[in-house]
N, C-alpha and C positions, 0 to 999 in steps of 0.2 A: 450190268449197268446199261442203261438206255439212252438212245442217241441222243437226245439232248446233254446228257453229260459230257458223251463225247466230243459233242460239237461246243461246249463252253470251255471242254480243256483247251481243244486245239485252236480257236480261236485267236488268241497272241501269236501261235506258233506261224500261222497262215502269213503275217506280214514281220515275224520277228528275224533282223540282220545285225550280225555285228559287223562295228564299221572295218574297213579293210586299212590297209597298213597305211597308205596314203590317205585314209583319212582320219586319223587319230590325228589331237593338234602335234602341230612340230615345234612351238612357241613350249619350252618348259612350263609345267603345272605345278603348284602346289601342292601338298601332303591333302588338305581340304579336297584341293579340286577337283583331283586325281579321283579321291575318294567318289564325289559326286559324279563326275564324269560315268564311270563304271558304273556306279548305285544307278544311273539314269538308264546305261545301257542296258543291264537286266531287271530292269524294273517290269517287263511284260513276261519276264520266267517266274515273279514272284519267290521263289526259291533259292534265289542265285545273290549272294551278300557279299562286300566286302566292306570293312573298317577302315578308321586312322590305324587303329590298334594293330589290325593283322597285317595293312602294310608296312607297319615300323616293325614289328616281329617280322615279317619276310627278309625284311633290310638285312636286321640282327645276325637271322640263320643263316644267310647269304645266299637264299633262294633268288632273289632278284638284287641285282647292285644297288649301292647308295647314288642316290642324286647329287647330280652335283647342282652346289648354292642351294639347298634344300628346293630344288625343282629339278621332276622327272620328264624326260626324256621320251619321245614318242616307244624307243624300245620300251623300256621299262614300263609305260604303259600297257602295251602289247603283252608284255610276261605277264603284268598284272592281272588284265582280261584273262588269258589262259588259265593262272592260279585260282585267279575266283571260279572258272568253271570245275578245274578236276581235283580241288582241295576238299571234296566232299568224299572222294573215293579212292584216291592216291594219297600213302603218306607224304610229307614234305620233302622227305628224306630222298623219295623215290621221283619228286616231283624234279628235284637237283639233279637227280640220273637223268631225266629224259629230257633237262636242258644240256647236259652235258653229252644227251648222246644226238640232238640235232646240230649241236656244235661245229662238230665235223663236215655235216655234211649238208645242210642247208643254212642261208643267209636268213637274218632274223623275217625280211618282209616276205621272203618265200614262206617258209615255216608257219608264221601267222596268217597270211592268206588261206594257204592251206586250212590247216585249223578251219577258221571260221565257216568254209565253204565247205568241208566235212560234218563242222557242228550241226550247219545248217540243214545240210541232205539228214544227217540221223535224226536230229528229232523233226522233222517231218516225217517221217518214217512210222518212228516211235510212235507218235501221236495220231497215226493212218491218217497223213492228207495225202501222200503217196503211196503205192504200193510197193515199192521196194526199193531198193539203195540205190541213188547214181552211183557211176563207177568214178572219181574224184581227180586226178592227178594221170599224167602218164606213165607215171612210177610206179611200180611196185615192191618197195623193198621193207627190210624189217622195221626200219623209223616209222613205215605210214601203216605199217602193219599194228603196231605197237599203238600208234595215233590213235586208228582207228576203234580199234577195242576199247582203247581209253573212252573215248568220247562213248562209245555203244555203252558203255556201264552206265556215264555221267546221265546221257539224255534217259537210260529209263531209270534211274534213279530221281531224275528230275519231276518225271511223268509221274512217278508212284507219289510222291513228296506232295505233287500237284492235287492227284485224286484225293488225298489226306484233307489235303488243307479247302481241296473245293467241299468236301461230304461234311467238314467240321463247319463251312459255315453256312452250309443247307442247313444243319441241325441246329445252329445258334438264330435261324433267321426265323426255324418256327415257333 
């Protein structure tokens, strides 16, 4: 594939952040809102989706808590964002495991910080605007061990998803 394609994938990637813990609203959101909120935030991954439908199914399975007064919670949003990134390659099942296994041992805005600034470093990575991985955290333990690999699937799953979807509409534009 030739630079040009590389330079149209990575292009989003160059200024794409998710927002940090403190700045997800703290004002509870709606089922709608919630919904757009997210749709808005990966709307420059183009691959990255979430519904009304899968967050009321999330509620359901007890993957993220019920809101309370049908309005969520900057946590629950937080869970949300994470779900929508590694619900493409972790079952759900196992998604309940690796809430239950930061549980213990990190506070929800530790955890999602994290996240984001790991998401962030691998697909820059992924997508070569950098040469190789920052080192992320002070820690090194099996939770960010376990993160880490998670996300390494997600982002080149993301990347390949991307190549797909950019080649499919080179071919519909000629």
């Amino acid at each position: 594939m030739n630079t040009n394609f590389q330079q149209q994938l990575a292009q989003p990637i160059k200024t794409f952040k998710l927002p940090r813990f403190n700045e997800i609203p703290t004002m509870g959101l709606y089922l709608e809102q919630v919904t757009k909120y997210i749709s808005d935030i990966f709307q420059p991954l183009q691959v990255v989706n979430i519904t009304s439908s899968m967050i009321s199914n999330y509620v359901k399975q007890g993957i993220v808590s019920a809101p309370i007064k049908k309005q969520y919670s900057r946590d629950l949003i937080a869970h949300l964002i994470y779900v929508a990134v590694i619900k493409n390659v972790i079952s759900l099942e196992d998604i309940k495991v690796m809430f239950d296994v930061k549980e213990g041992v990190y506070t929800n805005e530790t955890a999602y910080n994290y996240f984001c600034e790991e998401f962030e470093n691998v697909l820059q990575y992924v997508y070569g605007i950098k040469p190789s991985l920052d080192k992320v955290g002070v820690e090194h333990s099996n939770e960010k061990l376990m993160l880490r690999n998670t996300i390494v699937t997600v982002a080149h799953k993301i990347y390949l998803d991307n190549c797909f979807l950019t080649i499919k509409n080179w071919k519909n534009q000629k």
